[in-house]
C-alpha positions in Angstrom: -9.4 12.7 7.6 -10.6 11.9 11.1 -7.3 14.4 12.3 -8.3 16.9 9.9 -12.1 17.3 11.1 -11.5 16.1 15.0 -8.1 17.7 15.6 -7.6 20.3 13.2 -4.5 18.7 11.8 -3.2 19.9 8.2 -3.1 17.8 5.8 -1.6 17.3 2.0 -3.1 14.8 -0.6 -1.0 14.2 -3.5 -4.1 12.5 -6.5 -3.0 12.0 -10.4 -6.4 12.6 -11.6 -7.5 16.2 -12.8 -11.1 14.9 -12.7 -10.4 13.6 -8.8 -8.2 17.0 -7.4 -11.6 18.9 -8.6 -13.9 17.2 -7.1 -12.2 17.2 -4.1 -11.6 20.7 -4.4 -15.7 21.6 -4.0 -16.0 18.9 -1.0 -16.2 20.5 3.1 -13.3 19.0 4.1 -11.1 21.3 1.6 -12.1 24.8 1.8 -13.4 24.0 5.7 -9.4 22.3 6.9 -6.1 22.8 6.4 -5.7 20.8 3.5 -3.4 21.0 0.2 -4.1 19.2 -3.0 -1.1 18.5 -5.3 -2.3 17.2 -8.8 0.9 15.1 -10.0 1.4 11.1 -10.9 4.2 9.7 -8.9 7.0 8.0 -9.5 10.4 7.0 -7.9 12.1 9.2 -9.4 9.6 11.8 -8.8 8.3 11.1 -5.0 11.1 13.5 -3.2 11.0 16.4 -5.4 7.2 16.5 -5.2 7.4 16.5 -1.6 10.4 18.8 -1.1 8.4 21.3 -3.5 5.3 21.6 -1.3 5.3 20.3 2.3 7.5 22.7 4.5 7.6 20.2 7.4 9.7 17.0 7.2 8.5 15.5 10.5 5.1 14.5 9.7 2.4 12.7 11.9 1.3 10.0 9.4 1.8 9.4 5.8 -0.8 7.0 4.1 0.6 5.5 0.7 -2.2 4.1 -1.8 -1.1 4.2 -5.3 -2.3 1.0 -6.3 0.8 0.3 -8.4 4.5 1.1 -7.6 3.8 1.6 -4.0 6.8 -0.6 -2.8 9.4 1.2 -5.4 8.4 4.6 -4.3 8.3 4.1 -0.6 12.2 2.5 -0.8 13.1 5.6 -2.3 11.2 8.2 -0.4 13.4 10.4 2.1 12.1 13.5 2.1 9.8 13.2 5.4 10.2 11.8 8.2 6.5 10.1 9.2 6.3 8.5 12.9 3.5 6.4 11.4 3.5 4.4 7.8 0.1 2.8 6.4 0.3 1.2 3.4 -1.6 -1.1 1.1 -0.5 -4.6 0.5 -1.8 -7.6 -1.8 -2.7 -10.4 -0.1 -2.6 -12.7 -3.2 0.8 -12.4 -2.8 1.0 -14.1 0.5 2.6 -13.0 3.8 5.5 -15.6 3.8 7.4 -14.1 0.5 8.6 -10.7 -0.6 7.3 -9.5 -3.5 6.4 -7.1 -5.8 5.4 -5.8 -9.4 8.3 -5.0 -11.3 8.4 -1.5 -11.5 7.0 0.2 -14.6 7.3 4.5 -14.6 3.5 4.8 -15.9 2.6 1.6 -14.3 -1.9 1.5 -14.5 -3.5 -1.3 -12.5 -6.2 -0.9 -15.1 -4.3 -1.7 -17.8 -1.7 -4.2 -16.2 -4.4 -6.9 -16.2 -8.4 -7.1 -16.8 -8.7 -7.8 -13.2 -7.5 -5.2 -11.3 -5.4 -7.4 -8.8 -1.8 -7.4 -10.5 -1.0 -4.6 -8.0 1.6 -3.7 -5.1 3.5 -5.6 -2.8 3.2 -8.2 -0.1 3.0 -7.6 3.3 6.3 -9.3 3.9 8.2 -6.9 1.7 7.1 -3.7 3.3 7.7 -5.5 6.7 11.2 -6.1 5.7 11.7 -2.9 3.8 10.6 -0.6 6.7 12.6 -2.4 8.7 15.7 -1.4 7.1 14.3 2.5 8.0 13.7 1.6 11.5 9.5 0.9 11.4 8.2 -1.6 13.3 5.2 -3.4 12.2 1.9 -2.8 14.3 -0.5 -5.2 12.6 -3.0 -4.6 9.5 -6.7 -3.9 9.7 -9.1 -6.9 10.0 -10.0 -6.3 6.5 -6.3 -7.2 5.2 -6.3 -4.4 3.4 -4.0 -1.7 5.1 -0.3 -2.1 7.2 0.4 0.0 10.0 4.1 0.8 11.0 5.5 3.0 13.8 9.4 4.5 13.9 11.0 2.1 16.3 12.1 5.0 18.7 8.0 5.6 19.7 7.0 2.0 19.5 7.6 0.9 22.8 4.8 2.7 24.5 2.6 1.9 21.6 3.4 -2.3 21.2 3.0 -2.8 25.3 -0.7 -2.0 24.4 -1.3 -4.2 21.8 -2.1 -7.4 23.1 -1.2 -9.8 19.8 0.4 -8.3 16.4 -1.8 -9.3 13.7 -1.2 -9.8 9.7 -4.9 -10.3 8.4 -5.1 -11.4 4.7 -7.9 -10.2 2.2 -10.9 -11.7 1.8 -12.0 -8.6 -0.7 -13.1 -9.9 -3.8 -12.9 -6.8 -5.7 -11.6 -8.7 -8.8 -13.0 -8.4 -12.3 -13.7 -10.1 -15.1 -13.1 -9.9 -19.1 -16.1 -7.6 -19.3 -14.8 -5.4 -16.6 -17.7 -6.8 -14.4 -16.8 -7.9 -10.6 -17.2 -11.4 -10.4 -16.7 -12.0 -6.9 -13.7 -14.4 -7.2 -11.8 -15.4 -4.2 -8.3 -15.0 -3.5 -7.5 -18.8 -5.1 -9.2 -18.1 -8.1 -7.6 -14.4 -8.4 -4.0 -16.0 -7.8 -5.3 -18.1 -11.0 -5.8 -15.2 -13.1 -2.4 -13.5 -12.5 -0.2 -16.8 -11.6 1.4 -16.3 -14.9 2.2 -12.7 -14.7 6.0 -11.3 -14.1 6.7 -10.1 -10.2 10.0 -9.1 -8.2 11.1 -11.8 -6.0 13.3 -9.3 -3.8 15.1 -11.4 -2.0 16.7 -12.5 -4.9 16.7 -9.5 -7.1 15.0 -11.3 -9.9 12.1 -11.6 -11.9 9.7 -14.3 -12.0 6.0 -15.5 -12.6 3.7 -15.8 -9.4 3.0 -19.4 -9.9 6.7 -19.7 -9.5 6.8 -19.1 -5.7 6.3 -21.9 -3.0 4.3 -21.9 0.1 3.1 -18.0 -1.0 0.4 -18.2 2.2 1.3 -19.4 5.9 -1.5 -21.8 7.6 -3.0 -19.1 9.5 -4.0 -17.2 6.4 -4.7 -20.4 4.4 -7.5 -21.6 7.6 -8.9 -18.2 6.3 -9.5 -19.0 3.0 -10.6 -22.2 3.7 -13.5 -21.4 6.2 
């Protein structure tokens, strides 16, 4: 948004909901910027069509992937562009020392996958190691734990000389809901309580599993956090 309005960057935003795309449509920054709406739900099988269909450049500045869901499946598959930088969102109840994911699931809803909204994504530790494998290198997250930020490795040395300490911040959002559909300002403890029975990818391994199966989820660092 900021490149849009500051920069005059173009932009395209790819948003499932009808309701969203035409609300978006009446706001400033759409008929005052350079900026394409694409009204689709995406899916791996989906992501590169989409893309190829309507974005005519393939070497693109930043691409920001927040689907709440599938996000891990669909950025393994993606090949269509060619971003220089990658932000995506990651779960933090899922810890930073194992990689994981939800099983993927076509029409996947994190509204309807569990009352509490945070049965969702991937760990930080997958995306690291997945981007890897397409030459990213991690720059750190936001202090909010919320958002990763990867560069292509061959325009990261100017960019990691300046950062004086890579940091991987966990989540101390307490977004989570209850029964009722009510936040009820759990922590991340008590929301790895709620979904510690429900089915994730261990990666690594190729195989499914429940949460409360996995081991040292959260290294010391991060646990210090939840503890103060």
């Amino acid at each position: 948004r900021s490149l849009l309005k500051s920069q005059n960057w173009s932009g395209y935003l790819i948003e499932a909901s009808k309701t969203n795309v035409a609300k978006i449509k009446k706001q400033r920054i759409n008929w005052q910027h350079r900026l394409k709406i694409i009204n689709a739900f995406i899916d791996k099988e989906n992501i590169n069509t989409i893309l190829d269909e309507n974005l005519t450049e393939k070497d693109i500045g930043i691409l920001s992937i927040d689907i709440d869901g599938n996000d891990y499946w669909i950025l393994k598959e993606l090949n269509s562009v060619n971003p220089t930088i990658i932000i995506c969102e990651f779960n933090t109840i899922f810890g930073d020392q194992q990689q994981i994911s939800i099983p993927y699931e076509k029409n996947f809803d994190r509204k309807k996958s569990h009352f509490s909204k945070v049965y969702f994504g991937a760990s930080i530790l997958a995306y690291k190691n997945l981007l890897k494998k397409k030459n990213y290198t991690l720059l750190g997250t936001t202090s909010s734990g919320v958002n990763a930020f990867f560069i292509k490795d061959e325009y990261k040395d100017n960019i990691i000389k300046k950062i004086k300490n890579i940091k991987i911040y966990p989540s101390i959002v307490r977004e989570s809901l209850n029964q009722n559909s009510e936040l009820d300002f759990s922590d991340i403890k008590e929301q790895f309580e709620k979904i510690k029975n429900m089915e994730v990818v261990d990666i690594k391994e190729n195989k499914k599993k429940e949460l409360s199966e996995f081991n040292d989820l959260y290294s010391k660092s991060w646990l210090d956090i939840f503890n103060n």
